[in-house]
N, CA, C and O atoms as a GROMACS GRO file, in nm:
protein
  476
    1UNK      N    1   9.799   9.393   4.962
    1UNK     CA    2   9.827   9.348   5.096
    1UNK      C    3   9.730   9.414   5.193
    1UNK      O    4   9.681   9.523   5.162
    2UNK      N    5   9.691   9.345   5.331
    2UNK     CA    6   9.606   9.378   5.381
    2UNK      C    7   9.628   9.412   5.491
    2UNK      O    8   9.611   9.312   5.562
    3UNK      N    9   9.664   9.518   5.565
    3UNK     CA   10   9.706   9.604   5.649
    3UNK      C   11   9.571   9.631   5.795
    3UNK      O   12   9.464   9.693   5.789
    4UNK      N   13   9.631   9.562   5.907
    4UNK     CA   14   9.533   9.581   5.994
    4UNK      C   15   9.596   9.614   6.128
    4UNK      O   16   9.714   9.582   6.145
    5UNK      N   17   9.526   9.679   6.232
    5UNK     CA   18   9.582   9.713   6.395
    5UNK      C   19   9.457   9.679   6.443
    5UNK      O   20   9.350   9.679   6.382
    6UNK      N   21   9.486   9.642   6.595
    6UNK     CA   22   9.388   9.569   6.650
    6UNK      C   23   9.398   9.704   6.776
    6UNK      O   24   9.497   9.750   6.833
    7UNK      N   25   9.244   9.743   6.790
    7UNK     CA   26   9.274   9.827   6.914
    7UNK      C   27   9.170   9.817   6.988
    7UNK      O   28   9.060   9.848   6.945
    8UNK      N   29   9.194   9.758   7.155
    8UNK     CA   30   9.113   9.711   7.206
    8UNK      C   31   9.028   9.827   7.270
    8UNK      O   32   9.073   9.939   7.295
    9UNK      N   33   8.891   9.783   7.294
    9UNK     CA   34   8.756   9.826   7.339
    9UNK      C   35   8.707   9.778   7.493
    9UNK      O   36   8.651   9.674   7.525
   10UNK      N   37   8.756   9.912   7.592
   10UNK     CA   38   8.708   9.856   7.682
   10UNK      C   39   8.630   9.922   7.796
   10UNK      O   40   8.641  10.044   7.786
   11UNK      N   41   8.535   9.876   7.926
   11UNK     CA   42   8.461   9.948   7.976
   11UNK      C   43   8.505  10.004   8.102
   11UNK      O   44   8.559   9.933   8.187
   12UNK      N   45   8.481  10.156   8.122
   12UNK     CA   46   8.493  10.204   8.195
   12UNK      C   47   8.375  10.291   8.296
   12UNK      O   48   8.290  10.364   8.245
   13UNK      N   49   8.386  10.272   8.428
   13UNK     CA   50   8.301  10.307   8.551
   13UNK      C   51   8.272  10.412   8.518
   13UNK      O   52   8.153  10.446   8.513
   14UNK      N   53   8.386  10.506   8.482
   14UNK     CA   54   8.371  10.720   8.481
   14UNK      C   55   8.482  10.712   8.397
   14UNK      O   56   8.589  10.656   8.421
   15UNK      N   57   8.448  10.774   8.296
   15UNK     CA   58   8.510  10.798   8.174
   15UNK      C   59   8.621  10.885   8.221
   15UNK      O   60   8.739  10.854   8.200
   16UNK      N   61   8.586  10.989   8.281
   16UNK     CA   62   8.683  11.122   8.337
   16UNK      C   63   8.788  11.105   8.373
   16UNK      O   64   8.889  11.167   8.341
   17UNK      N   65   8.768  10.954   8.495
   17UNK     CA   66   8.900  10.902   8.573
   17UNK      C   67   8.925  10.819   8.500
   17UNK      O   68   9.003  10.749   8.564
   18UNK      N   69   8.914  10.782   8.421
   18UNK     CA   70   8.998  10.686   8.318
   18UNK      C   71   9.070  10.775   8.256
   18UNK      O   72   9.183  10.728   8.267
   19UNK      N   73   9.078  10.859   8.207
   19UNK     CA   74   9.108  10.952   8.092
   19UNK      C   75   9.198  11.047   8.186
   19UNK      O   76   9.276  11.105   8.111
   20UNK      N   77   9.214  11.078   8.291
   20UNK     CA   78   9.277  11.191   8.412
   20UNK      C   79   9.419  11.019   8.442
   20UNK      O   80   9.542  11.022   8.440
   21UNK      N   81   9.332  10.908   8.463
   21UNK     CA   82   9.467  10.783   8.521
   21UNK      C   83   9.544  10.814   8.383
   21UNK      O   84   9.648  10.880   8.374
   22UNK      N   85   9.488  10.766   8.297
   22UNK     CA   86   9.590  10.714   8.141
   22UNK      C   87   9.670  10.883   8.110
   22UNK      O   88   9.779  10.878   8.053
   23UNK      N   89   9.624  11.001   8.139
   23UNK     CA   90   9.688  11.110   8.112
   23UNK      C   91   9.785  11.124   8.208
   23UNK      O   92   9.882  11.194   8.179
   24UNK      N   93   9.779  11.066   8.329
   24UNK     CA   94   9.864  11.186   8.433
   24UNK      C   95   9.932  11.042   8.476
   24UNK      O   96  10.050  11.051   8.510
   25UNK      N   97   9.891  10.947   8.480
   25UNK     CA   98   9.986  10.873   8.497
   25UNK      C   99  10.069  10.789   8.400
   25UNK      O  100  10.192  10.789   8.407
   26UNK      N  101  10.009  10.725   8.317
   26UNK     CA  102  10.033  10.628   8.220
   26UNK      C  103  10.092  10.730   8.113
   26UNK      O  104  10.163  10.677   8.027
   27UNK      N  105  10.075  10.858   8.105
   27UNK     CA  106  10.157  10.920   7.946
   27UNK      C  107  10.095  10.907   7.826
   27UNK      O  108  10.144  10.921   7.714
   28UNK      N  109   9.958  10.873   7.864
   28UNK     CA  110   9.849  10.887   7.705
   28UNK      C  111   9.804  11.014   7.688
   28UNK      O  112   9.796  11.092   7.783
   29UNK      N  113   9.768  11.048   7.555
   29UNK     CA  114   9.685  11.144   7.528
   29UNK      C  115   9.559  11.088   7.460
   29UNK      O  116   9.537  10.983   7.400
   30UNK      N  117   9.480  11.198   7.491
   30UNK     CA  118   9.342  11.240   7.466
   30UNK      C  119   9.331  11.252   7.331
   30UNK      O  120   9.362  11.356   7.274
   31UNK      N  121   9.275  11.121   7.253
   31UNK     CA  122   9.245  11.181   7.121
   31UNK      C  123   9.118  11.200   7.090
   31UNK      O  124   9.111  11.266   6.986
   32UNK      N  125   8.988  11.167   7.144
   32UNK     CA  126   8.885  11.225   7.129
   32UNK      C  127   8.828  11.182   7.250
   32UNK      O  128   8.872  11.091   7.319
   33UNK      N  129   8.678  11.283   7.285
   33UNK     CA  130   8.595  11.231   7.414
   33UNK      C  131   8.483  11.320   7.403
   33UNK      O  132   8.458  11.441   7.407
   34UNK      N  133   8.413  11.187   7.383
   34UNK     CA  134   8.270  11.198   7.386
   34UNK      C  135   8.208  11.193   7.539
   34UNK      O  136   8.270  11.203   7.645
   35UNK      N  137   8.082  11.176   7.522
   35UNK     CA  138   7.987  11.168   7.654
   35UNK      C  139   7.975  11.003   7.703
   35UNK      O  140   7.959  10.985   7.824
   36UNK      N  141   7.983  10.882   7.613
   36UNK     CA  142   7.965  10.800   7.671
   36UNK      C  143   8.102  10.730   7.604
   36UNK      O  144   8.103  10.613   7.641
   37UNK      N  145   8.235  10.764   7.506
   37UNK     CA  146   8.332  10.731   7.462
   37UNK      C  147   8.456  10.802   7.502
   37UNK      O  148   8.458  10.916   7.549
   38UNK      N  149   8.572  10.718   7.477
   38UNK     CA  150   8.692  10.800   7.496
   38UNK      C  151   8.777  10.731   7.438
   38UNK      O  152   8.774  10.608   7.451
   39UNK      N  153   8.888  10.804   7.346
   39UNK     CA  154   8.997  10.752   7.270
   39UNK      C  155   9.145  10.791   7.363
   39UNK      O  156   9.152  10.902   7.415
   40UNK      N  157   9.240  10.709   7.376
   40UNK     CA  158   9.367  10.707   7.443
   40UNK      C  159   9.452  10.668   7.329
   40UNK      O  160   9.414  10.582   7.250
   41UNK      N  161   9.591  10.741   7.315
   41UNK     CA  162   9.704  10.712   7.247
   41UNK      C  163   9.835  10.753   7.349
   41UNK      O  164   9.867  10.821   7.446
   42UNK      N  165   9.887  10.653   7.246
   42UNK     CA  166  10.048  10.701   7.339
   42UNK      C  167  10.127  10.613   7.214
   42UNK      O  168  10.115  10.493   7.188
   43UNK      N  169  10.212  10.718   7.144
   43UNK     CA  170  10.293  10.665   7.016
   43UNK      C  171  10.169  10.613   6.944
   43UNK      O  172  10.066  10.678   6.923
   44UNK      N  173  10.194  10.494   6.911
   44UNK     CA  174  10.091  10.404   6.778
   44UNK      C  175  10.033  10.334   6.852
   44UNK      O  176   9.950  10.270   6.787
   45UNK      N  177  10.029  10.298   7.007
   45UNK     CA  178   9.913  10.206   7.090
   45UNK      C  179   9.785  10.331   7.091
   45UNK      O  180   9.814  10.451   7.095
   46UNK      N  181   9.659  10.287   7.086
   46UNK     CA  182   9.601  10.329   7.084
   46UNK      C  183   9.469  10.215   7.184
   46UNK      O  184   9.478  10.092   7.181
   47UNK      N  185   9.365  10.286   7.258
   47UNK     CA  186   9.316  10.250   7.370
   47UNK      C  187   9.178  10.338   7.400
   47UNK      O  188   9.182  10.456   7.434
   48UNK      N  189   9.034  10.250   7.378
   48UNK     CA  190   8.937  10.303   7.326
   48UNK      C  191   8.855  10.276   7.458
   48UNK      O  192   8.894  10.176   7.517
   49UNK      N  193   8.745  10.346   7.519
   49UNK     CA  194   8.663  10.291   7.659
   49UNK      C  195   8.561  10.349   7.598
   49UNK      O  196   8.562  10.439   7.515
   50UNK      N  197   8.454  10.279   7.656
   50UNK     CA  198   8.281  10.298   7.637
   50UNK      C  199   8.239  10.306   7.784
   50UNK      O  200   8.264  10.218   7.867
   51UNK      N  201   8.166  10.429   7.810
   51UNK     CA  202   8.106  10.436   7.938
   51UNK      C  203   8.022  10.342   7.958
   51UNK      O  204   7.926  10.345   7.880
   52UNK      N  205   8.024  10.206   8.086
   52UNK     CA  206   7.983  10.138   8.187
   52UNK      C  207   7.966  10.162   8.322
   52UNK      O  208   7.998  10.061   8.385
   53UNK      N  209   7.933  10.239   8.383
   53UNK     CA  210   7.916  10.310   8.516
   53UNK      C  211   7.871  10.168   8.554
   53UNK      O  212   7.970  10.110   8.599
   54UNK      N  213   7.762  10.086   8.556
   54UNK     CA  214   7.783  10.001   8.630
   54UNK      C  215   7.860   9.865   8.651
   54UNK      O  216   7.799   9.778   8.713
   55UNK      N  217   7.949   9.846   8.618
   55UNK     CA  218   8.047   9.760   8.597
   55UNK      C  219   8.130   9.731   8.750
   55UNK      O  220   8.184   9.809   8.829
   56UNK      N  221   8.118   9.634   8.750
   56UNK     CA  222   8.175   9.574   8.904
   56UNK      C  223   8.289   9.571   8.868
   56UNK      O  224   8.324   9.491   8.781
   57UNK      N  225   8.392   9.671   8.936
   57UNK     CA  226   8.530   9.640   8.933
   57UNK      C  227   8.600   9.494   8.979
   57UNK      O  228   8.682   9.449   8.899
   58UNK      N  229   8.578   9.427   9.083
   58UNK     CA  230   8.572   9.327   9.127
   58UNK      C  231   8.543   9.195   9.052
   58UNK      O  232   8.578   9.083   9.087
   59UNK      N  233   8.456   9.239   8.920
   59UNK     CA  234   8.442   9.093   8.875
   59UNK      C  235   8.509   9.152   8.734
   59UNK      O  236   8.489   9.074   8.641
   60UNK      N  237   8.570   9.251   8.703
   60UNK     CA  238   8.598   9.277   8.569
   60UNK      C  239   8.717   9.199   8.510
   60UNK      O  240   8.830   9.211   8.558
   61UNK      N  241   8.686   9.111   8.395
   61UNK     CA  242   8.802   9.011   8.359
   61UNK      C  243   8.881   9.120   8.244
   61UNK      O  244   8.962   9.051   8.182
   62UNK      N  245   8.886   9.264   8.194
   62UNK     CA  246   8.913   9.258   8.134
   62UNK      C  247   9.126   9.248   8.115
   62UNK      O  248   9.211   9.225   8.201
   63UNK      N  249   9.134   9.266   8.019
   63UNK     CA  250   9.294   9.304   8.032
   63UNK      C  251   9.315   9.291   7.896
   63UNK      O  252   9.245   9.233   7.813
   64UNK      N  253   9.454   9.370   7.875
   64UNK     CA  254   9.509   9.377   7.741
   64UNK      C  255   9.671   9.336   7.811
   64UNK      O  256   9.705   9.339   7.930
   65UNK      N  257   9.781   9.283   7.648
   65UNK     CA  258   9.884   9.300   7.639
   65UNK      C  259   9.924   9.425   7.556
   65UNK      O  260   9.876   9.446   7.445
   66UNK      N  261  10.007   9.500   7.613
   66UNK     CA  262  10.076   9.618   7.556
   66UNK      C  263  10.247   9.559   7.528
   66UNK      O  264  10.336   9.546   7.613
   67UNK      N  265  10.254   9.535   7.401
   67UNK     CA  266  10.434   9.517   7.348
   67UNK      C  267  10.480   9.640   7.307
   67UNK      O  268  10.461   9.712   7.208
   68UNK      N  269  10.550   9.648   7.417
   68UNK     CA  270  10.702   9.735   7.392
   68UNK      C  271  10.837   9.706   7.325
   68UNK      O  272  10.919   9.625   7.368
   69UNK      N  273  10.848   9.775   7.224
   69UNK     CA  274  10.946   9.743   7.136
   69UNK      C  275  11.074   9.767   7.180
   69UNK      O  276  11.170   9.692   7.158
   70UNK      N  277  11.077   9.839   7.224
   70UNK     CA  278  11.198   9.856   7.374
   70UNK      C  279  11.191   9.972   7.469
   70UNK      O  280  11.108  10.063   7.462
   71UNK      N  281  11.311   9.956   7.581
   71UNK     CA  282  11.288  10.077   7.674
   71UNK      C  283  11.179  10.009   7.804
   71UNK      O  284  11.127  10.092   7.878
   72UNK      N  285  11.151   9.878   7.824
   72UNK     CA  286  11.071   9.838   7.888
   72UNK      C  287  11.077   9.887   8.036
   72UNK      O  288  10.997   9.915   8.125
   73UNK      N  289  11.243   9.882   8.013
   73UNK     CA  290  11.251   9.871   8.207
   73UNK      C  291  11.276  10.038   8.223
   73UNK      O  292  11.240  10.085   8.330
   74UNK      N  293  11.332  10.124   8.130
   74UNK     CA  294  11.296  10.280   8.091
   74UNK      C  295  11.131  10.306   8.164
   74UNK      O  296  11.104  10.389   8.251
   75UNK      N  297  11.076  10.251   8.126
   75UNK     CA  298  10.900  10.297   8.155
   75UNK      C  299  10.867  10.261   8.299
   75UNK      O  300  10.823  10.339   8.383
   76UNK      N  301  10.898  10.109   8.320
   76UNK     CA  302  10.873  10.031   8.424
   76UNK      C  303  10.920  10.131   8.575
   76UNK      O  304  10.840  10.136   8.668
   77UNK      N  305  11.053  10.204   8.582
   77UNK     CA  306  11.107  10.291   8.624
   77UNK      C  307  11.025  10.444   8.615
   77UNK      O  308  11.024  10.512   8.717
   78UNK      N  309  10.974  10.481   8.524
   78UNK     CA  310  10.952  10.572   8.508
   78UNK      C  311  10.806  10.574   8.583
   78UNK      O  312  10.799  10.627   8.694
   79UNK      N  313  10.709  10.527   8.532
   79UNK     CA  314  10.568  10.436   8.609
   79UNK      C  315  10.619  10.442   8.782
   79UNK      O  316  10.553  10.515   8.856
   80UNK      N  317  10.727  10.369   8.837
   80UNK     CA  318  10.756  10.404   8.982
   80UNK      C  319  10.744  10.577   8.994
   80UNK      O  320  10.661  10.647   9.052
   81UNK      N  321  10.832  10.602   8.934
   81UNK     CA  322  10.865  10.729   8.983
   81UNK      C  323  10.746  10.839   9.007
   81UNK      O  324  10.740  10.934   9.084
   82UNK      N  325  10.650  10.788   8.909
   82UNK     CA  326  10.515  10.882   8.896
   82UNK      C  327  10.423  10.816   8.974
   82UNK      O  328  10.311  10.811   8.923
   83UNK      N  329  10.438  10.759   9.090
   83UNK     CA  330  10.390  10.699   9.168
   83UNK      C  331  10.267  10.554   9.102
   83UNK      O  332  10.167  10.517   9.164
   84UNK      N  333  10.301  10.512   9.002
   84UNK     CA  334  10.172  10.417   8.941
   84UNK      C  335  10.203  10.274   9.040
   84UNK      O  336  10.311  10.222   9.066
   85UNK      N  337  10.093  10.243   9.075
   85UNK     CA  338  10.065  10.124   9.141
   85UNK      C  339  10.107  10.012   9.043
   85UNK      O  340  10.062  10.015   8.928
   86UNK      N  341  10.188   9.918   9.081
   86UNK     CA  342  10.224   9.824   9.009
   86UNK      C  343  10.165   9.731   9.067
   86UNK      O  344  10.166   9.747   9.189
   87UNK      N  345  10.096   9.606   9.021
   87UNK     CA  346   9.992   9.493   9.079
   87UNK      C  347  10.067   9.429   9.159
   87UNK      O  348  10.181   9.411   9.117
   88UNK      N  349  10.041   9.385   9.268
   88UNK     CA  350  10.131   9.300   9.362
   88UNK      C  351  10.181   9.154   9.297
   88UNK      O  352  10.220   9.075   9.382
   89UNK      N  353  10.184   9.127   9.212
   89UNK     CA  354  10.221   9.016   9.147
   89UNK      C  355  10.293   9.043   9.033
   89UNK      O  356  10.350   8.953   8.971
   90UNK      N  357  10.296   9.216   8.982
   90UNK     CA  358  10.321   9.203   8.824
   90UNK      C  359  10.447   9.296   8.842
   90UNK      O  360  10.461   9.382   8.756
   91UNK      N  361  10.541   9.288   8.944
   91UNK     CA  362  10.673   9.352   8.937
   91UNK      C  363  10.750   9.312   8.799
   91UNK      O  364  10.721   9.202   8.753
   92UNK      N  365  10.835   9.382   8.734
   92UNK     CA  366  10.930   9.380   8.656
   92UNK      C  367  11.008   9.293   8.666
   92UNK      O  368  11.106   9.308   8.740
   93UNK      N  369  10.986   9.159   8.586
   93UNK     CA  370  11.063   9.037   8.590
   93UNK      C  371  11.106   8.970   8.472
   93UNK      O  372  10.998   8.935   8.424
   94UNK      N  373  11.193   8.931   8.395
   94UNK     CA  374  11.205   8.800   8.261
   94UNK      C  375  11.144   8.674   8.316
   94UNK      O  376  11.196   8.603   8.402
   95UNK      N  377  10.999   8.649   8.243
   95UNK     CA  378  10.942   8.545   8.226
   95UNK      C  379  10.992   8.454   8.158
   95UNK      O  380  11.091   8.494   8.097
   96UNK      N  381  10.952   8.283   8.133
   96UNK     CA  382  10.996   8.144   8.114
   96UNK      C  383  11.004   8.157   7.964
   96UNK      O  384  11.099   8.114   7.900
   97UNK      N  385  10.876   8.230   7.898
   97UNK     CA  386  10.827   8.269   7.770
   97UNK      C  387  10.960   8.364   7.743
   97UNK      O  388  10.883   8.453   7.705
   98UNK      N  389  11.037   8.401   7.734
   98UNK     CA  390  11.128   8.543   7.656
   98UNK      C  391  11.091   8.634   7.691
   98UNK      O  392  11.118   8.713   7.601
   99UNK      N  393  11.033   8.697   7.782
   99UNK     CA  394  10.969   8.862   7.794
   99UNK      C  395  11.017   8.916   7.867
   99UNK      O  396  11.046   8.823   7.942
  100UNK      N  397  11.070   9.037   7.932
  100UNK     CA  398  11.059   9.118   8.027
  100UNK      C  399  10.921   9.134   8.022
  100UNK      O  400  10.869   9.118   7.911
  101UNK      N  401  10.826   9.172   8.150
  101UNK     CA  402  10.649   9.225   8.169
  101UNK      C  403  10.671   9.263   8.341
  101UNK      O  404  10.737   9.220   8.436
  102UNK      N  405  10.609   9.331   8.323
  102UNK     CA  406  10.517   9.412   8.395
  102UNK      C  407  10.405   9.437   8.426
  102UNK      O  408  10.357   9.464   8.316
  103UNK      N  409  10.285   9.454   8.534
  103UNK     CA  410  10.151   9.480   8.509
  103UNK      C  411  10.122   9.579   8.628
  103UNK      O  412  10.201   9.618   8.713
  104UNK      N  413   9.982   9.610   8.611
  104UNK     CA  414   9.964   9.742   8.678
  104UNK      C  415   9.774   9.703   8.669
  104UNK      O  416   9.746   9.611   8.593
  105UNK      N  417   9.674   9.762   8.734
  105UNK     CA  418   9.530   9.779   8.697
  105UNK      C  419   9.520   9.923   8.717
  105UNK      O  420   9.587   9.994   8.792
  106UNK      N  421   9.400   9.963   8.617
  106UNK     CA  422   9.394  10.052   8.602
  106UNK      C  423   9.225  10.084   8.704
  106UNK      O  424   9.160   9.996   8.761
  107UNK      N  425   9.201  10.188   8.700
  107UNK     CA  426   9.061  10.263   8.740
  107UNK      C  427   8.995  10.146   8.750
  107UNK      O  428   8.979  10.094   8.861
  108UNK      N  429   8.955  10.097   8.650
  108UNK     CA  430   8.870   9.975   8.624
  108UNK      C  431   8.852   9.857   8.673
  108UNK      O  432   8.758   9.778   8.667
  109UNK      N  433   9.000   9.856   8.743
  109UNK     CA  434   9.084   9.740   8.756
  109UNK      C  435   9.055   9.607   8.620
  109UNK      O  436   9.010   9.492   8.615
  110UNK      N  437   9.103   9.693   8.538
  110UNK     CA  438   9.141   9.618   8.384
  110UNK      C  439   9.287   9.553   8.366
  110UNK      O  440   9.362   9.608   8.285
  111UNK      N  441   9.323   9.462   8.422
  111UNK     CA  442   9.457   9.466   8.406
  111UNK      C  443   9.521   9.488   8.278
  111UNK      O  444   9.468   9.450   8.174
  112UNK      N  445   9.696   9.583   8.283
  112UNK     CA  446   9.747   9.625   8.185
  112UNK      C  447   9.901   9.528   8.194
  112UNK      O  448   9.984   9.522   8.285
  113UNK      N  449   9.894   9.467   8.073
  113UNK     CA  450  10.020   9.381   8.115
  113UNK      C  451  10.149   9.409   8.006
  113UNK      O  452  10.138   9.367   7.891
  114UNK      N  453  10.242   9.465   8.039
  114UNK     CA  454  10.313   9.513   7.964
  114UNK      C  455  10.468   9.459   7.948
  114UNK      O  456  10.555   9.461   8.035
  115UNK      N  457  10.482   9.405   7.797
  115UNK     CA  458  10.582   9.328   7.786
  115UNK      C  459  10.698   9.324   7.681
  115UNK      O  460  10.652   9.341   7.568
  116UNK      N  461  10.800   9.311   7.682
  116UNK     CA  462  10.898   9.331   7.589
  116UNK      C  463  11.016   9.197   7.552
  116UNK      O  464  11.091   9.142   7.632
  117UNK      N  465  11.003   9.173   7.423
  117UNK     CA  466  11.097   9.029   7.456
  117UNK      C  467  11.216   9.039   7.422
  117UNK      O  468  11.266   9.104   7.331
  118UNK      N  469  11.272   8.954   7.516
  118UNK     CA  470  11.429   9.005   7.489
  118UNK      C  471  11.482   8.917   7.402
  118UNK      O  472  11.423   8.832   7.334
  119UNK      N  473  11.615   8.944   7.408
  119UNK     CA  474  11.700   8.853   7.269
  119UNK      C  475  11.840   8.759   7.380
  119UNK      O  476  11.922   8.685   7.326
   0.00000   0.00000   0.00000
């Protein structure tokens, strides 16, 4: 059997403040950091950036989905409390699809869209 995780690759302006947002706000740790790389974990998500200093925040399409297996609105709450900017559109709602989600941009303004489906 063939066993795979998908962990997305993405670019960041200043590695430092990416790595200082995802630590002090978001609850990742630091699993390695290089000079032009940086590795992010939190549990088994894992979250990789390549230094782009010139990267137009403004035109950056990137974004990931993050599934939460539960505890969604636990985090969503918790994210307030630690003051994280939640995107003006991506408040804590049950979507048409089954999900509780959430979203937030990061440094990059990468959007992070974070979702949990309910039963």
């Amino acid at each position: 059997m063939i066993k795979f995780q998908i962990v997305p690759k993405l670019p960041a302006i200043d590695l430092e403040q990416t790595r200082q947002y995802y630590e002090d706000q978001l609850m990742f740790m630091t699993q390695s950091r290089y000079p032009e790389y940086l590795i992010m974990s939190k549990g088994p998500a894992e979250i990789h950036f390549f230094s782009f200093p010139d990267l137009d925040p403004l035109t950056n399409y990137a974004m990931i989905y993050i599934r939460i297996l539960q505890g969604i609105e636990e985090l969503y709450h918790e994210y307030l409390d630690r003051g994280v900017a939640i995107h003006p559109n991506g408040s804590l709602e049950v979507k048409n699809w089954g999900v509780k989600e959430f979203s937030l941009l990061d440094p990059n303004h990468t959007l992070l869209t974070f979702g949990q489906r309910i039963s």
